[in-house]
RODO-2510 file (C-alpha; in nm, 4 decimals, decimal comma):
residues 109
     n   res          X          Y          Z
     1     x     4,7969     1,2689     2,0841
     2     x     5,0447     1,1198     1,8634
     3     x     5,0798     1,4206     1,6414
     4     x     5,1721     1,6360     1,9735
     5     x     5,4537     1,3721     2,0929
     6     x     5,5837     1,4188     1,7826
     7     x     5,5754     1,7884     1,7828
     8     x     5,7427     1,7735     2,1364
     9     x     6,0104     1,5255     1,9966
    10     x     6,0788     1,7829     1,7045
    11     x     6,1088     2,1184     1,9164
    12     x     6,2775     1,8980     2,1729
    13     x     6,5695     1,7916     1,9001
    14     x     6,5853     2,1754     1,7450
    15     x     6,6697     2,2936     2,1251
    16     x     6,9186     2,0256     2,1948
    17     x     7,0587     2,1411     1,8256
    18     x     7,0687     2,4556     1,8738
    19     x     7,2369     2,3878     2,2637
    20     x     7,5361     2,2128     2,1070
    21     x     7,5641     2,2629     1,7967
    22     x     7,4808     2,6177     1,7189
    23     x     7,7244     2,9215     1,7950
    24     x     7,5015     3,0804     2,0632
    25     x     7,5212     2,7699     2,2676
    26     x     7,7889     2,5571     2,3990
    27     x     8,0244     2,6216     2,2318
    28     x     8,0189     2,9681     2,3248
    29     x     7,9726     2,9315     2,7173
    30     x     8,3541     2,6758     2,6538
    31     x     8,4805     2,9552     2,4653
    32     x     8,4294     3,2091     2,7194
    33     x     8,5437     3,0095     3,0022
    34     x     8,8576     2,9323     2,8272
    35     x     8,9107     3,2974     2,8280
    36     x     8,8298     3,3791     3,1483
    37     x     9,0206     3,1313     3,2679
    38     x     9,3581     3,2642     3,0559
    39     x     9,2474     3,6313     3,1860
    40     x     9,2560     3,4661     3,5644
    41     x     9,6479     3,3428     3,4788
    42     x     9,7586     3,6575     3,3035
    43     x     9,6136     3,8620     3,5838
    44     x     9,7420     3,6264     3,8528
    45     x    10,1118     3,6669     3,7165
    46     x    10,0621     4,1154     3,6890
    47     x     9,9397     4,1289     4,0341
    48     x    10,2680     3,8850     4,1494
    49     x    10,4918     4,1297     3,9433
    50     x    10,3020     4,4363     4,1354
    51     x    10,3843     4,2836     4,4700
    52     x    10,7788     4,2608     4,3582
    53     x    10,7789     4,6328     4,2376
    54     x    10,6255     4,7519     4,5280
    55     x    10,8594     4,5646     4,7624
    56     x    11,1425     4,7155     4,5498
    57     x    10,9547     5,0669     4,6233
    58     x    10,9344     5,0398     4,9161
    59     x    11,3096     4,9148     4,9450
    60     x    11,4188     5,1873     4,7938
    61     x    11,2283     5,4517     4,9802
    62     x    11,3662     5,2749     5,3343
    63     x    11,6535     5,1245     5,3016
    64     x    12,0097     5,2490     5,1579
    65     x    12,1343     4,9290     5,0971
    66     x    11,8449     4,8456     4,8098
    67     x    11,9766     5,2376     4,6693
    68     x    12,3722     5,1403     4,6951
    69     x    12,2910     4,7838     4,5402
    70     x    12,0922     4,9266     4,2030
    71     x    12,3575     5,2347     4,1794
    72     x    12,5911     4,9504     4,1927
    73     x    12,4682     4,6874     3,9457
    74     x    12,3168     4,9463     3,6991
    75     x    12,5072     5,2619     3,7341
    76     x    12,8579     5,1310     3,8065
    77     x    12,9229     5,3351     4,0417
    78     x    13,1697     5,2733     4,3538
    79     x    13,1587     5,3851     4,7314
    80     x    13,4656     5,6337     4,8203
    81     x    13,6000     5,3736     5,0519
    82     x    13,6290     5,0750     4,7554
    83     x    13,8733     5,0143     4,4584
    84     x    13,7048     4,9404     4,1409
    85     x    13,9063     4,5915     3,9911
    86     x    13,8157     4,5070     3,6133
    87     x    13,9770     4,1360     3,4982
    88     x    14,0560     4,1220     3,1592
    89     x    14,1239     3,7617     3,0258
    90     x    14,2584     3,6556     2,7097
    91     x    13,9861     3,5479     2,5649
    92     x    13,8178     3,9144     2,5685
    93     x    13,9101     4,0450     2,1493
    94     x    14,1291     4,2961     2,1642
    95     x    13,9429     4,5631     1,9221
    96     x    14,1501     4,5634     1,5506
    97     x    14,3336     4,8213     1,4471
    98     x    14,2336     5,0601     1,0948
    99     x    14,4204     4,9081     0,8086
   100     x    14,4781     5,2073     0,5497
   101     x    14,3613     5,1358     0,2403
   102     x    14,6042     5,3507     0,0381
   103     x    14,7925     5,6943     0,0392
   104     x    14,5701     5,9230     0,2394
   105     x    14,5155     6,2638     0,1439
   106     x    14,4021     6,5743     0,3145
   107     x    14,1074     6,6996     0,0520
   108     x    13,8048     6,5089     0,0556
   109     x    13,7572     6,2679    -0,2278
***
């Protein structure tokens, strides 16, 4: 009787070994859920950035105002009725002007 306690005891510490300790156990099942859980956040933030491209869609399919906004912003461009205004402060650099750097000649050196 003794002998099969301790055989219990034995098989009973190798399983609880090989639970936590081993690479098939534990650790694995943490590993996993860690990324599943950064898998649940990545596709969390795509299927927020889906919702904002498909409201721009569909924006842009309805609306004119959405289509005169990004012509606006990205193209530049200006309605027939508007006069285009750009400010130029002082603290915009001028671009410098080509200093020569000696007599220039017309064949190629």
């Amino acid at each position: 009787m003794r002998v099969l306690l301790v055989v219990l005891g034995v098989c009973l510490a190798l399983l609880q070994y090989r639970l936590w300790v081993s690479e098939q156990g534990m650790r694995e099942v943490w590993h996993l859920q860690a990324q599943v859980n950064a898998q649940r956040a990545e596709n969390d933030a795509q299927q927020e950035r889906n919702r904002r491209l498909a409201a721009e869609v569909k924006d842009l399919k309805g609306g004119l105002t959405a289509l005169e906004e990004r012509a606006r912003s990205d193209l530049g461009m200006v309605a027939g009725n508007e006069t285009f205004y750009q400010v130029v402060t002082e603290s915009t650099p001028s671009p410098a002007a080509p200093t020569p750097r000696g007599p220039l000649t017309a064949r190629a050196q």
